[in-house]
C-alpha positions, 0 to 999 in steps of 0.5 A, spaced: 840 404 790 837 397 787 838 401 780 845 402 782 846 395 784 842 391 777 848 395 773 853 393 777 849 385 778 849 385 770 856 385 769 858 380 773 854 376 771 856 377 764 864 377 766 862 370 768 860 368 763 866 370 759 871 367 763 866 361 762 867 362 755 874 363 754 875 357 759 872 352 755 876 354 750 883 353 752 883 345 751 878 342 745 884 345 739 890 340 745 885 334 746 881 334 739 888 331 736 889 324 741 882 321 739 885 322 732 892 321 732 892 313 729 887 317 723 892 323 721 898 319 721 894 315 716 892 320 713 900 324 712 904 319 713 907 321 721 912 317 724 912 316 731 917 321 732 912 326 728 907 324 731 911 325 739 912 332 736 905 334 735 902 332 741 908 335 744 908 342 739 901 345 742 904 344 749 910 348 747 907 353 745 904 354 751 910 356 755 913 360 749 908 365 748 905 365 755 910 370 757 906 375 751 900 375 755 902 380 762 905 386 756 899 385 752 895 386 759 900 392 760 898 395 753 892 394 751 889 391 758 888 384 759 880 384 756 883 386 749 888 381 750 883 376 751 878 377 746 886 376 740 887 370 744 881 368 742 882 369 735 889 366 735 886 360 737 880 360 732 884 361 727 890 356 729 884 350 729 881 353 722 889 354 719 890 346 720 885 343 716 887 347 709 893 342 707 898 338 709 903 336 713 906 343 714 899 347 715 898 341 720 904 343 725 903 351 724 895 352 725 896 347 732 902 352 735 898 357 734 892 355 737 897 353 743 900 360 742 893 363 743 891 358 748 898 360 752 896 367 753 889 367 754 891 361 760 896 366 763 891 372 764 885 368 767 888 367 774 891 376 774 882 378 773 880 372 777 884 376 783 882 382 781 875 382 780 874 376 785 878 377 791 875 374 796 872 369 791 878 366 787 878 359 790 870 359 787 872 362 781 878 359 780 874 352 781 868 354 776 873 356 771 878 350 771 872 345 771 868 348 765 877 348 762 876 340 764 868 340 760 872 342 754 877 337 754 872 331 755 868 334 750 873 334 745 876 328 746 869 325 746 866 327 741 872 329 736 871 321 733 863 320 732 864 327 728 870 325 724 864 318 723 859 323 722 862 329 717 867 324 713 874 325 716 879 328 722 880 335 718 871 336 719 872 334 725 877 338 728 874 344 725 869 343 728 872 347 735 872 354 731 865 354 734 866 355 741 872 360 739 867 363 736 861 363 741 866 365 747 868 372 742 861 373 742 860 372 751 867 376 751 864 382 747 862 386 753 869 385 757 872 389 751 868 396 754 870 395 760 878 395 758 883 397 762 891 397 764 892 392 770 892 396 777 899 397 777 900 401 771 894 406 773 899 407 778 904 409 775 908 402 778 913 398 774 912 391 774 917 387 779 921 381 777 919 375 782 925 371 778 928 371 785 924 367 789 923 360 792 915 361 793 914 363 786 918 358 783 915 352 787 908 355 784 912 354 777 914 347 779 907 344 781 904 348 775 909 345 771 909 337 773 903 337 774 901 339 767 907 335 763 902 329 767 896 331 764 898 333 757 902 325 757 894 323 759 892 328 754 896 326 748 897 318 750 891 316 754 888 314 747 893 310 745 895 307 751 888 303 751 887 302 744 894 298 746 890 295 751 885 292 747 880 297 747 876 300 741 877 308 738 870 309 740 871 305 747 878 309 748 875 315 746 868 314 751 873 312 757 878 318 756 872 323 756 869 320 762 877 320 766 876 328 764 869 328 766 870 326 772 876 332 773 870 337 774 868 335 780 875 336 783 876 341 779 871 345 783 872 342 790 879 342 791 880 350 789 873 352 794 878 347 800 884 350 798 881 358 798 879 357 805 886 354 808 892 358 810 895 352 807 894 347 802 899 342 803 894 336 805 891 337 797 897 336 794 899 329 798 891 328 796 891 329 788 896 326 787 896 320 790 890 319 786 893 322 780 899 317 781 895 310 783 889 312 777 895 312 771 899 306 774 892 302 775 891 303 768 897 301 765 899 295 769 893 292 772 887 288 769 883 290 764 877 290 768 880 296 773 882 301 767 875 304 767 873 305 775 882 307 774 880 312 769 876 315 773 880 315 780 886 318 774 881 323 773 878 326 780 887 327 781 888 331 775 882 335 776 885 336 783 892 337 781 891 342 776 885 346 779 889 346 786 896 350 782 891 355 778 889 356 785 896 356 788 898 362 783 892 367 786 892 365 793 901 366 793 899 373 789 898 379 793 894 383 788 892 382 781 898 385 778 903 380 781 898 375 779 898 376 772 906 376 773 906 369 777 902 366 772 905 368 767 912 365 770 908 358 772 905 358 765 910 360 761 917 355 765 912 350 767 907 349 760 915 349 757 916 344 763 910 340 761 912 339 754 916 334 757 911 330 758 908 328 752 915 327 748 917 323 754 912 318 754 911 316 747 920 316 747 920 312 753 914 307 749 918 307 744 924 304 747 921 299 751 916 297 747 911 297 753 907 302 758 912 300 764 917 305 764 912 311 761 908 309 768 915 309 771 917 317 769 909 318 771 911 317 777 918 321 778 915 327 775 909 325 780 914 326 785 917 332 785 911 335 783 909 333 790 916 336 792 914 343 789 907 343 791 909 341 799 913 348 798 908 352 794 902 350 799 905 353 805 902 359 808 906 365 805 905 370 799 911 371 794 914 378 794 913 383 790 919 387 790 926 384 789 
């Protein structure tokens, strides 16, 4: 019985391990390009338009090509399909250091691309391998997703100082890509097709659906606010007087302390029937964080960082969560997060875009803090009815 049992304890350790891995990944190629938005412009020649554009492309990127990620479950099993989004991924970083303009623009859509279908997959072999586990599993994922971003939004500077320019800097993030297809090789012995296919079971749409669209919605919103953070926190504080390096430091730290909410909120809100008092919860903070930010003192801007933070971290763990526990098995999983991410992240590329124009038209941060905060209402709107007690359907 113990020798059976050490086999069986080994790899999980191992899958853990893996989806640790794979979720470190799934921000540095997105959240390296803020830090170092003024140097590339300078660099290339990009307006602000172009400049909207390619914080805008990556996000994009996420919802065209999520919908790939459940076919290429069904084909070839969602280990293989993760270990070629990792490879998409490192090969996006890598495409975009090699030239100019163009190569620019095509590398980060297919790192996007990459990450788009790794993301979708997460949530269908979380359900599958940890059921009575998803919100814990969920909450180690999300928060090691938000390590990688606060790591490359922190250290994408000092390496650009260090290693002579923006192009070094950003490849730099081909490493983890790496690290995690070396942690994901024992997945890929272990490869199979979702449980339904083994049954002979034809994927049901869920397009009719209240539930999964209300999980689509929160999903959506709340990432179009976190990548407007992503994309424009940087600029927003250099606008406020602060430095690159200052800018940097206060925009990691924001994303450091999503780790901690990251990991609570999903553990909350696996042992509720309903989730409805989180939503209220993030995004109150969510909201009070980026406007303290933007229109209170200077000397609220980091204690504001870190309560922008603590919502965000709890925002984006909670609509991850959202998909599992809405899910009654690992294949309706796959396919919710496919729809959630695929609409939603195409949704959130709203979010970048939109900052940066309504920017550009005032010519302040009032009316950007203005959209933040609609988009934060009716991401509350969809959370309240996504965080109800019920499943979606699994057949029409």
């Amino acid at each position: 019985m113990t020798k059976a049992r050490r086999p069986a304890a080994t790899s999980l350790l191992l899958l853990v391990l893996g989806l640790i891995g794979v979720a470190y990944n799934l921000r540095p190629a997105l959240a390296s390009i803020a830090p170092l938005l003024a140097e590339i412009r300078a660099d290339l020649g990009l307006g602000t338009a172009m400049a909207g554009v390619l914080t805008t492309l990556p996000v994009l990127c996420l919802g065209l090509f999520g919908p790939a990620a459940p076919r290429l479950a069904r084909r070839f099993g969602p280990e293989r399909a993760i270990m070629l989004a990792l490879a998409i991924i490192g090969g996006g970083i890598l495409l975009r250091t090699l030239g100019g303009t163009g190569l620019l623009f095509a590398g980060t859509a297919v790192a996007g691309a990459g990450i788009g279908i790794a993301g979708v997959l997460l949530p269908g072999l979380v359900k599958q391998h940890f059921p009575g586990r998803a919100g814990l599993m969920t909450g180690l994922y999300t928060m090691t997703l938000c390590l990688g971003a606060a790591s490359a939004i922190a250290g994408s500077v000092p390496l650009a100082l260090d290693f002579g320019g923006w192009r070094p800097a950003t490849l730099f993030w081909c490493l983890p890509a790496l690290v995690a297809m070396v942690l994901w090789l024992p997945q890929l012995r272990a490869a199979r097709p979702l449980p339904a296919e083994r049954a002979g079971a034809a994927p049901a749409p869920l397009w009719r659906d209240p539930v999964a669209w209300q999980v689509t919605g929160f999903l959506g919103l709340q990432s179009a606010l976190a990548y407007a953070v992503f994309g424009w926190l940087p600029t927003i504080l250099r606008d406020l007087g602060f430095g690159a390096v200052e800018a940097g430091f206060i925009s990691s730290l924001s994303i450091l302390s999503q780790m901690a909410t990251a990991l609570l909120i999903p553990l909350a809100a696996g042992r509720r029937g309903q989730q409805r008092p989180l939503v209220l919860l993030v995004m109150g903070l969510t909201l009070i964080g980026f406007a303290a930010i933007t229109l209170g003192p200077s000397c609220a801007v980091l204690p504001a960082a870190i309560i922008l933070g603590f919502g965000q971290g709890g925002t984006f763990g909670l609509g991850l969560t959202l998909i599992v526990l809405r899910a009654p098995n690992a294949e309706t999983a796959s396919r919710l997060s496919g729809m959630a991410q695929s609409f939603g992240y195409t949704m959130a590329a709203l979010g970048p875009f939109g900052t940066g124009l309504l920017h550009d038209l005032s010519g302040d941060w009032l009316a950007p803090t203005l959209g933040f905060a609609l988009i934060a209402l009716l991401a509350t709107a969809c959370g309240l009815g996504a965080g109800r007690a019920v499943t979606v359907t699994s057949s029409e």
